[in-house]
DSSP file (Angstrom, degrees, kcal/mol; ACC not computed):
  #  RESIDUE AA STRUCTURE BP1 BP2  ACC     N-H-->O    O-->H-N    N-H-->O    O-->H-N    TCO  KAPPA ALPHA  PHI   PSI    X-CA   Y-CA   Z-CA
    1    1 A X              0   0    0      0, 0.0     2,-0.3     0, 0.0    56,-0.2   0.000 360.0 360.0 360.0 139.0   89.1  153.2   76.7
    2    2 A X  E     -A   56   0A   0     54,-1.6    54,-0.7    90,-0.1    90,-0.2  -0.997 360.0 -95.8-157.2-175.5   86.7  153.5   79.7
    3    3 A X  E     -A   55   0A   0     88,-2.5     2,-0.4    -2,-0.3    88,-0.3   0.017  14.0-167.6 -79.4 165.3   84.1  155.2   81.3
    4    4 A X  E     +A   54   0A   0     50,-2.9    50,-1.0    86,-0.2     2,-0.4  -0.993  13.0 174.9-121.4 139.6   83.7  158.0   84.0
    5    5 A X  E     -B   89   0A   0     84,-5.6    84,-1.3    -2,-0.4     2,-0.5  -0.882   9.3-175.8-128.8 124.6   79.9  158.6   85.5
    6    6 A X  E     -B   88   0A   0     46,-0.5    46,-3.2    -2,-0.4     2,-0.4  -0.967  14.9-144.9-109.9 130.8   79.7  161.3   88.5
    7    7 A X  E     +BC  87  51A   0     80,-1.3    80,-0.9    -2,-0.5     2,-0.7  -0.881  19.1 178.9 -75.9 124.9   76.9  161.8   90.1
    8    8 A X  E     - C   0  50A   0     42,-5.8    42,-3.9    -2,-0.4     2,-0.3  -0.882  10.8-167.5-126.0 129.0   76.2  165.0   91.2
    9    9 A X  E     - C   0  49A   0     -2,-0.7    74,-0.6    76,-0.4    75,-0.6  -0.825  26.8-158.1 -99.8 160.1   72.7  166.2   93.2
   10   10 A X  B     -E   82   0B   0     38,-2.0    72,-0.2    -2,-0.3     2,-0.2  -0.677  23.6 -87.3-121.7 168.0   72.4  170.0   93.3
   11   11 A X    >   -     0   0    0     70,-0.9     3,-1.0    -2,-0.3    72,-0.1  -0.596  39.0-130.4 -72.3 138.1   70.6  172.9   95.5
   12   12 A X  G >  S+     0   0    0      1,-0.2     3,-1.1    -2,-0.2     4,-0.2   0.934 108.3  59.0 -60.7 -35.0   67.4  173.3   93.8
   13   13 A X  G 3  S+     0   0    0      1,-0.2     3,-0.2     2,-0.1    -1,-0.2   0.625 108.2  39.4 -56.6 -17.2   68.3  177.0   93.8
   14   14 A X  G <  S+     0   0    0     -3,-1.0     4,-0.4    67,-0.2    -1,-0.2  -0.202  77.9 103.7-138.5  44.9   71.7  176.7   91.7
   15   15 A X  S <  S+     0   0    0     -3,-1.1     4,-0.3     2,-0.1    -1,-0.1   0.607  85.0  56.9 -80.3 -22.0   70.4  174.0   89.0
   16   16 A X  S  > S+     0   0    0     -4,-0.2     4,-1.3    -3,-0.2    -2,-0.1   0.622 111.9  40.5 -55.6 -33.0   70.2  177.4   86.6
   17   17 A X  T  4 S+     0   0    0      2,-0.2     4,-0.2     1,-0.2    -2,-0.1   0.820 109.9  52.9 -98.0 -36.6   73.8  178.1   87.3
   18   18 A X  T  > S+     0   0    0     -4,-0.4     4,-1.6     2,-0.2    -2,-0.2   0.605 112.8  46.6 -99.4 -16.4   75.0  174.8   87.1
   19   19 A X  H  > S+     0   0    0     -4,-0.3     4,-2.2     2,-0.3     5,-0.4   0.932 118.5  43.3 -90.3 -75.5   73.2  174.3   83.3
   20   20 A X  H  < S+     0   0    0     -4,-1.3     4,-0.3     2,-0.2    -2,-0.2   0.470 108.8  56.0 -76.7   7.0   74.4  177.4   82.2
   21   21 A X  H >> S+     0   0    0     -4,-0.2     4,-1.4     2,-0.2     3,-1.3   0.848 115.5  40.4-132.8 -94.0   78.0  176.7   83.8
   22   22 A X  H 3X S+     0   0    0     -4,-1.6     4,-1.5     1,-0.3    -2,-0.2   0.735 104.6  68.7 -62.8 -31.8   78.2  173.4   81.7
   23   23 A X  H 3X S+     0   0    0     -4,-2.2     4,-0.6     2,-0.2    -1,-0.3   0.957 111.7  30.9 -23.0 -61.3   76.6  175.0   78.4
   24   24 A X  H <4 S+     0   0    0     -3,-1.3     4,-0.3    -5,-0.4    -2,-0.2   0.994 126.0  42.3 -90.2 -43.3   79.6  177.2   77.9
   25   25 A X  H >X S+     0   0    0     -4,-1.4     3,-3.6     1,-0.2     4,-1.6   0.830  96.1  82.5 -64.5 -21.6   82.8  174.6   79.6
   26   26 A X  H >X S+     0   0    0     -4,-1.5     4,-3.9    -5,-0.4     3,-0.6   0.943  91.9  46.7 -67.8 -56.1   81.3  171.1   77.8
   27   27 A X  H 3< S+     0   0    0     -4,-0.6    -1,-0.3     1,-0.3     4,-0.2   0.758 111.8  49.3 -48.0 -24.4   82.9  171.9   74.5
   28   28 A X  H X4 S+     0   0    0     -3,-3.6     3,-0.6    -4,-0.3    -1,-0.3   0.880 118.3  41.9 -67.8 -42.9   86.1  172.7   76.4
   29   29 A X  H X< S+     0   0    0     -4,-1.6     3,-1.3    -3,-0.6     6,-0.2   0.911 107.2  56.1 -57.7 -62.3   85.6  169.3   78.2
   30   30 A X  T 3< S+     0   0    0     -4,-3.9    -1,-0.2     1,-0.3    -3,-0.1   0.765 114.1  44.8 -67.1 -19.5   84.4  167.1   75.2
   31   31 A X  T <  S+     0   0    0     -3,-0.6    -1,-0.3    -5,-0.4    -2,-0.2   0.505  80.6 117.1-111.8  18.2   88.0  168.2   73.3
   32   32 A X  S X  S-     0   0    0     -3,-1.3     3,-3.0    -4,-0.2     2,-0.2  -0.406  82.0 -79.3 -65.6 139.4   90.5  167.8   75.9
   33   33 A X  T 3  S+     0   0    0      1,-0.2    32,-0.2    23,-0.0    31,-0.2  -0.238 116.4  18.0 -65.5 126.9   92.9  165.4   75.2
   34   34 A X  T 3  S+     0   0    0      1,-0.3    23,-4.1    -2,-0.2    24,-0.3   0.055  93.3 123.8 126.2 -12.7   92.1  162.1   75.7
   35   35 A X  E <   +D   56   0A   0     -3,-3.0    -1,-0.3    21,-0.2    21,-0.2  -0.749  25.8 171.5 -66.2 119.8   88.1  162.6   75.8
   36   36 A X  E     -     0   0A   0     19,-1.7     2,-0.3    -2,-0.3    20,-0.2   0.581  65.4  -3.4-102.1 -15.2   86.0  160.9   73.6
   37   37 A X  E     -D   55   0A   0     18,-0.9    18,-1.4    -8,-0.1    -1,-0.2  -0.973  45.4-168.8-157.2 150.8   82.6  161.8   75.0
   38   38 A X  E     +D   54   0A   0     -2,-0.3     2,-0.3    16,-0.2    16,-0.2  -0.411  15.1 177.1-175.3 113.1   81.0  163.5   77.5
   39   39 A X  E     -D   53   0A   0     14,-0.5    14,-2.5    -2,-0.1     2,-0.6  -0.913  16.3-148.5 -50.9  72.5   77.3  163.2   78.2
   40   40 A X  E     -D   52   0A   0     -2,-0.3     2,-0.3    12,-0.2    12,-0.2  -0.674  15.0-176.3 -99.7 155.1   74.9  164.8   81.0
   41   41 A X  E     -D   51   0A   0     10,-2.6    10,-2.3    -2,-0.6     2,-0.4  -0.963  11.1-150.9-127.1 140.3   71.7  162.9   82.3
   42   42 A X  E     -D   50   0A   0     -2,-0.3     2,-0.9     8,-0.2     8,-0.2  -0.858  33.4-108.2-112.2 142.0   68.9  164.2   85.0
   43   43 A X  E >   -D   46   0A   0      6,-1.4     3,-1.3     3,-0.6     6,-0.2  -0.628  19.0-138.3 -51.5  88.2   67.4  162.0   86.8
   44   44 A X  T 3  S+     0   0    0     -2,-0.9     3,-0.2     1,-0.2    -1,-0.1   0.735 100.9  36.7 -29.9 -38.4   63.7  161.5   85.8
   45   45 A X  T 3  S+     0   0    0      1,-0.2     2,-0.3     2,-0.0    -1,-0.2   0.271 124.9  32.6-117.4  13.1   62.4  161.3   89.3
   46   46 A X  E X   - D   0  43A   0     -3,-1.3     3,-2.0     3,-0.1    -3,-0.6  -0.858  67.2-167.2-135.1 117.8   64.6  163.9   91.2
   47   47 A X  E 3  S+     0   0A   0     -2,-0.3    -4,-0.1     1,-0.2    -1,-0.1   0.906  82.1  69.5 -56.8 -33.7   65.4  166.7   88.8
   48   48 A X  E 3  S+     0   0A   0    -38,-0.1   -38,-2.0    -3,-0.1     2,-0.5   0.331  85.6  73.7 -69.9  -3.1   67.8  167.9   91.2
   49   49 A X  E <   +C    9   0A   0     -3,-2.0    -6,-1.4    -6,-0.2   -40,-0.3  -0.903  61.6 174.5-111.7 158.4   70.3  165.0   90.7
   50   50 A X  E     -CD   8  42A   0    -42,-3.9   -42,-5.8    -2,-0.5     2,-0.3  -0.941  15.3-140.2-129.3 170.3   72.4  164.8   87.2
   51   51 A X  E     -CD   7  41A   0    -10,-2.3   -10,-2.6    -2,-0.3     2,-0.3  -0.815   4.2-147.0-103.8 156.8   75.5  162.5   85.6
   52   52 A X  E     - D   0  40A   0    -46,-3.2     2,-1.4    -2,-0.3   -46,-0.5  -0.830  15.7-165.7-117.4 101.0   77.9  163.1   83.9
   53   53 A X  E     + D   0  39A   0    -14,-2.5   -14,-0.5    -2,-0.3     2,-0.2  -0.448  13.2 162.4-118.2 137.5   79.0  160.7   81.5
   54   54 A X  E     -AD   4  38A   0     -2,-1.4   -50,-2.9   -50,-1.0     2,-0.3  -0.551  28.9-142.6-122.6 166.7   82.3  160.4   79.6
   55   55 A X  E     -AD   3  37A   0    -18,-1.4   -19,-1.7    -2,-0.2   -18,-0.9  -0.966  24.0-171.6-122.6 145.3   84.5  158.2   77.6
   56   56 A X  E     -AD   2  35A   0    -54,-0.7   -54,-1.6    -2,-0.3   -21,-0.2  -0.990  28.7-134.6-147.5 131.7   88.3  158.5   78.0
   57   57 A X  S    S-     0   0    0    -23,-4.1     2,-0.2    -2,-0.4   -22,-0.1   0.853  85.4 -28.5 -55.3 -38.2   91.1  157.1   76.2
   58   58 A X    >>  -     0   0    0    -24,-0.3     3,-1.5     1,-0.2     4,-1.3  -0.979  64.1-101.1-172.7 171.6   92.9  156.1   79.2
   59   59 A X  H >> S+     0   0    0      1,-0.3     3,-4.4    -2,-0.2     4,-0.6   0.953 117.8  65.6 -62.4 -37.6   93.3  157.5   83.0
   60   60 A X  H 34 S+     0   0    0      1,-0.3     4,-0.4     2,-0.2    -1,-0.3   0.836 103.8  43.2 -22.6 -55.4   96.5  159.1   82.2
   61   61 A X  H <> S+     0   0    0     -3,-1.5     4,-1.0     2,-0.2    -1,-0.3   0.682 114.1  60.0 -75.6 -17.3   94.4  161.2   80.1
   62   62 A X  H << S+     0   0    0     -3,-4.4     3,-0.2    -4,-1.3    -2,-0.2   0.997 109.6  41.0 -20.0 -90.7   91.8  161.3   83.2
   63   63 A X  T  < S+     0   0    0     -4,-0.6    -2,-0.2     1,-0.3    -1,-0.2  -0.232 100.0  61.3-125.8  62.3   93.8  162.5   85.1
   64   64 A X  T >4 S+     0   0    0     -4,-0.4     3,-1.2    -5,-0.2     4,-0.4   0.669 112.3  52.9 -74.1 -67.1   95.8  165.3   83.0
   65   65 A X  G >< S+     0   0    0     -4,-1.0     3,-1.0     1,-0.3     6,-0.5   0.839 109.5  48.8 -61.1 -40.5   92.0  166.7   82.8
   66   66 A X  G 3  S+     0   0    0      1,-0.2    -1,-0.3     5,-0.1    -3,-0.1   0.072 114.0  41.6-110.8  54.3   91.7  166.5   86.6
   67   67 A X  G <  S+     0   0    0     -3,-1.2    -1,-0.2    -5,-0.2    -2,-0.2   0.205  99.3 111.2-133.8 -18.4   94.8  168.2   87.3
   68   68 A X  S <> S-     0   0    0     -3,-1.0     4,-1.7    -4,-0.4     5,-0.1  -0.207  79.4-118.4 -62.4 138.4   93.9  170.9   84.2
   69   69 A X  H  > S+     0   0    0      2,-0.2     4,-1.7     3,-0.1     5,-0.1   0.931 121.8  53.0 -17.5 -64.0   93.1  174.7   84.7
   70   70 A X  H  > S+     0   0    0      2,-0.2     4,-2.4     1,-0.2     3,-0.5   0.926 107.4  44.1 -55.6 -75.2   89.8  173.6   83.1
   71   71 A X  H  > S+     0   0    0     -6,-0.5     4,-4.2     1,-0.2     5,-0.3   0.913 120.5  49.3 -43.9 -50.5   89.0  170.5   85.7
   72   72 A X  H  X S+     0   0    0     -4,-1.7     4,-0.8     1,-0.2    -2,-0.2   0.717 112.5  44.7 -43.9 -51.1   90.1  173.2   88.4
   73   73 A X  H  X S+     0   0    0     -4,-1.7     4,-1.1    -3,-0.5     3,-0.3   0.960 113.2  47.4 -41.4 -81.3   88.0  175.9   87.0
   74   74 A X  H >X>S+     0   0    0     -4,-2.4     4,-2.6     1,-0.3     3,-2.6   0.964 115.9  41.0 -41.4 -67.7   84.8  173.8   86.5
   75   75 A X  H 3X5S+     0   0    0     -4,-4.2     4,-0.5     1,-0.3     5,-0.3   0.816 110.3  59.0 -79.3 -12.8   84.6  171.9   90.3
   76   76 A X  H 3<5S+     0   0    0     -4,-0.8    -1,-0.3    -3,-0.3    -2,-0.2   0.559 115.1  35.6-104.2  29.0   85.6  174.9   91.9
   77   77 A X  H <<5S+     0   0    0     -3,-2.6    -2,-0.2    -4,-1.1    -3,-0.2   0.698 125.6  34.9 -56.3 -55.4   82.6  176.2   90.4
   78   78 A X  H >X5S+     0   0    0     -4,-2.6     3,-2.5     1,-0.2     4,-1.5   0.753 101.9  79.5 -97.6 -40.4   80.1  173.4   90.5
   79   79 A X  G ><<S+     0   0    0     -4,-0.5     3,-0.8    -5,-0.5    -1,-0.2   0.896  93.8  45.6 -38.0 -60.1   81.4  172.0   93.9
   80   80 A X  G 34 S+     0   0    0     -5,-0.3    -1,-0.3     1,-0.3    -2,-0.1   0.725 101.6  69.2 -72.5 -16.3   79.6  174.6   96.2
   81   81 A X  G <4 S+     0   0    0     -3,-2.5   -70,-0.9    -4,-0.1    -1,-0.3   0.914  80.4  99.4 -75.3 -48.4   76.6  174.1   94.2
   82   82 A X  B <<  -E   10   0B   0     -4,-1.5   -72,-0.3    -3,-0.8   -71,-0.2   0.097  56.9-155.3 -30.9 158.8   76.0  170.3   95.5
   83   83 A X  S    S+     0   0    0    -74,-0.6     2,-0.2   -73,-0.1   -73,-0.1   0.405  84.3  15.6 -89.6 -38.6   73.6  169.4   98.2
   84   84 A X  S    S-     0   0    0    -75,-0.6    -1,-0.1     1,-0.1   -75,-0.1  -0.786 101.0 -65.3-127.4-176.1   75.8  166.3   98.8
   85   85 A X        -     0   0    0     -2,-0.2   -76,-0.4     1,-0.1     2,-0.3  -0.201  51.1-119.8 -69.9 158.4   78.8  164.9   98.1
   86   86 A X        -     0   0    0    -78,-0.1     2,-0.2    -2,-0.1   -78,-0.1  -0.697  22.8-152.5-115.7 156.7   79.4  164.2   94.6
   87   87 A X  E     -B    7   0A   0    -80,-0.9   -80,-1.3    -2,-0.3     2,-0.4  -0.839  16.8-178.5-138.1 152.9   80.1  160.0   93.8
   88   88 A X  E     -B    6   0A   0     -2,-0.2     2,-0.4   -82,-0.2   -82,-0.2  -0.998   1.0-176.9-164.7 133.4   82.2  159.7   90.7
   89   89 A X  E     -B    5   0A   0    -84,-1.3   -84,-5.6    -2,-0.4     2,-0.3  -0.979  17.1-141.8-159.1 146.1   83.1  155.7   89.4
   90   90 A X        -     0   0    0     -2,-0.4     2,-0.3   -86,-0.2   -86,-0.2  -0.889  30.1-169.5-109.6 139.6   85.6  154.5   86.2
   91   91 A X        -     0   0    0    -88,-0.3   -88,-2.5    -2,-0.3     2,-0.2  -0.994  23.5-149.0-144.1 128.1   84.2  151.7   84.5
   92   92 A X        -     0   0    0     -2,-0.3     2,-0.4   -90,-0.2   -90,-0.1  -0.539  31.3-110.1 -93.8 163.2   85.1  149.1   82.0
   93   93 A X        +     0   0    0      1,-0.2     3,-0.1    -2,-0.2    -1,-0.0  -0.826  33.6 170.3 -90.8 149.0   82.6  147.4   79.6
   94   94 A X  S    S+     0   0    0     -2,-0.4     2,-0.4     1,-0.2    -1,-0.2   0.621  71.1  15.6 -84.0 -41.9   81.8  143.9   80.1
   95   95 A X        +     0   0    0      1,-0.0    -1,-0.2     2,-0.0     0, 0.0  -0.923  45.9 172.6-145.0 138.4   79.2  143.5   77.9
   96   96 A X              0   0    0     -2,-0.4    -1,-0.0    -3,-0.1    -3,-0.0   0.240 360.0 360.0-150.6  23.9   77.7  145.6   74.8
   97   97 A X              0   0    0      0, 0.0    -2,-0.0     0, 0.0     0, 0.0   0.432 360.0 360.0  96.3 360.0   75.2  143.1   73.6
């Protein structure tokens, strides 16, 4: 299993859209196969940037999801929304205490 986290900053104008845009897909997201998790975080001190973070059994199962209708759907939704380019790292754990 390992991790995904994208970072994504948004137009302050379309942080409404992009909330209510992951409200209705996340449930689609969180049961696709091969997803164990899936997580967003804001930024305390810019509101405008968020993560997304997810757990995935393995990339195969990645990237089946970013190949999906669904994935397809979603970024070419959320894509126009950025302010920048969106930064996206897979990560294994080293350490968990």
């Amino acid at each position: 299993m390992f991790t995904r986290i994208v970072k994504m900053e948004f137009q302050e104008a379309k942080i409404s859209a992009f909330l209510d845009n992951f409200d209705t897909v996340k449930e689609k997201i969180r049961n696709f196969p091969g997803c164990h998790l899936l997580e967003l975080y804001r930024d305390k001190d810019d509101s405008s940037i968020f993560f997304t973070y997810s757990k995935w059994e393995n990339v195969t199962d990645l990237e089946t999801y970013r190949n999906s209708a669904l994935f397809k759907n979603v970024w070419a939704t959320t894509k126009p929304m950025f302010r920048s380019k969106a930064v996206a790292w897979s990560v294994d754990t080293e350490y968990s205490g």
